[in-house]
Residue, then its C-alpha position, 0 to 999 in steps of 0.5 A: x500500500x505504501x508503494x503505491x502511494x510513494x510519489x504518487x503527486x509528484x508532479x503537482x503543483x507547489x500549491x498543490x503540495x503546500x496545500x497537501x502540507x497544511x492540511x496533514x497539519x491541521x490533521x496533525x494538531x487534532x491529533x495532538x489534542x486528542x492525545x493531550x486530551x486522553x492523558x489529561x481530560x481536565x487539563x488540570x495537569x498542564x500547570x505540571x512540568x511533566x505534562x507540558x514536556x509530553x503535549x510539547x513532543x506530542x505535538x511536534x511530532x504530530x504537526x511537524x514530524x509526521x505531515x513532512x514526512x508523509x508529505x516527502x512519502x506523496x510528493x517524491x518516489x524518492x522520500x529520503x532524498x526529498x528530505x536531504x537525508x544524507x549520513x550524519x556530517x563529519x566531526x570537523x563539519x559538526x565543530x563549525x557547525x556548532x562553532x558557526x551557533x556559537x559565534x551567532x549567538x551574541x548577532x541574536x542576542x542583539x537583534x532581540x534587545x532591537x526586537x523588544x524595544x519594538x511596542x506590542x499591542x496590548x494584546x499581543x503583549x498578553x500573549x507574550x505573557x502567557x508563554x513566558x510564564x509556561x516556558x518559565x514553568x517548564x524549565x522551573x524543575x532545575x534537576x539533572x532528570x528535568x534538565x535531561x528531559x528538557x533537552x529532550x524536549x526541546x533540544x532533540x525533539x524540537x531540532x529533527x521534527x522542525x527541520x524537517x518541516x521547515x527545511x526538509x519540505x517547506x523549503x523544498x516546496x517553495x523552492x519549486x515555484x520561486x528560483x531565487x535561493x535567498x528568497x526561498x531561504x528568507x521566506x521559509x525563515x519568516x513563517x518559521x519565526x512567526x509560526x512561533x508565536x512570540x512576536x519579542x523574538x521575531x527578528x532574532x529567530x528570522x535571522x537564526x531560521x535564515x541561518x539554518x536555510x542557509x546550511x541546508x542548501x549548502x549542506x544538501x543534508x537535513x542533519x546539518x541545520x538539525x544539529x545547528x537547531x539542536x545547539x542553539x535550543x541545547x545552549x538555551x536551556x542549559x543557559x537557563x538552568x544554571x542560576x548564573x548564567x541564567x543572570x548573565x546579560x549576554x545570555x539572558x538578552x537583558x542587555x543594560x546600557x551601561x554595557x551596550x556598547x561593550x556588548x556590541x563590540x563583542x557581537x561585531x568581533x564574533x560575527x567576524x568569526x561567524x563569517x570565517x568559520x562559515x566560509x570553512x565550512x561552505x568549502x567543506x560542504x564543496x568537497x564533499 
């Protein structure tokens, strides 16, 4: 039955297919909330730690795991292919790969300072609310079991099942109907930014999702951006759950002025790096 339907609308439309996508992820986002509903028919539990971790993987890999997969299996007889599913990048690749995260990291961490000066409406501000106050639940439990879990969750689960929506399918699909690779990669990354929800991180998740395009299409393999994804989520929570770093400014982004300029040196002379380090890893990717 699945070789039957491997490819079977490989020759539609980019419409076509994006409307395919949309629909296996509302399909998906029932699903998700059946399953969430089965565990916690009261929805008492979601003011737990553990609950929120489960209806978090649940619903990844129901909205964004499953309808990329299913998508890639309808839309190309070769589905791995259709993914960029490659073997796993070298050791070296995956240093500058982790090195490129790293060295982002301050560019972001600025272009969010910018982003929060930008003013919400009040409603939108309220909404902001809400998920900081679920994210700060969901990290609350600083043990070594939680923290495991968290990046479980957010690191690992969040990197493989977004990518593979985002850059393995999205991306592919709308590069069918517009040529220019950096308005494919720029676009993907806005919808990836917004589809998040918190409007005081747009720009800086813009730019990391740009990032993230970028790899791929030099990488032509999904497990590139996957790894960069799961650094940066990986970095997030490991920052949050140590009460020192968690204080520091140039991670949590709450930049004082007495320390912007300093803090935009710093960005300056690691983005230098970021662009070194990238170039190395391009020409890797050329070699390959």
């Amino acid at each position: 039955m699945i070789m039957k339907l491997k490819g079977i609308y490989a020759g539609r439309p980019a419409l076509f297919q994006l409307a395919l996508l949309l629909g296996f992820v509302l399909a998906g986002s029932l699903l998700s909330g059946v399953i969430t509903l089965i565990f916690d028919p009261t929805g008492t539990n979601m003011q737990e730690p553990g609950m929120l971790r489960f209806a978090q993987a649940v619903s990844a890999i129901c909205v964004f795991l499953a309808p990329a997969v299913i998508v890639a299996l309808l839309c190309s007889r070769e589905p791995a292919e259709y993914l960029s599913v490659k073997p796993f990048p070298d050791i070296k690749a995956a240093l500058l790969t982790f090195a490129g995260v790293l060295l982002l990291s301050p560019a972001i961490t600025l272009t969010g300072v910018l982003n929060k000066g930008i003013e919400l409406p009040p409603f939108m501000e309220q909404f902001e609310e809400e998920i900081e106050r679920l994210m700060a639940l969901f990290l609350s439990d600083t043990g070594v079991m939680a923290i495991l879990l968290n990046l479980l969750v957010i690191a690992v689960i969040a990197a493989i099942t977004e990518e593979f929506f985002f850059r393995g399918v999205l991306q592919r699909i709308v590069e069918k109907s517009i040529k220019n690779h950096h308005v494919v990669i720029w676009s993907v990354a806005l919808i990836f930014s917004i589809i998040h929800m918190q409007f005081s991180g747009l720009i800086p998740r813009l730019l990391l999702g740009a990032y993230l395009g970028y790899l791929l299409y030099w990488s032509k393999n999904i497990w590139v951006p996957v790894l960069a994804h799961f650094c940066n989520n990986a970095l997030s929570v490991i920052g949050m759950a140590n009460s020192d770093l968690k204080e520091n400014s140039y991670i949590s982004g709450e930049v004082p002025e007495s320390e912007m300029l300093s803090f935009v040196i710093v960005t300056i002379i690691t983005f230098i790096l970021f662009c070194y380090s990238t170039n190395r890893l391009r020409e890797r990717f050329r070699h390959v």
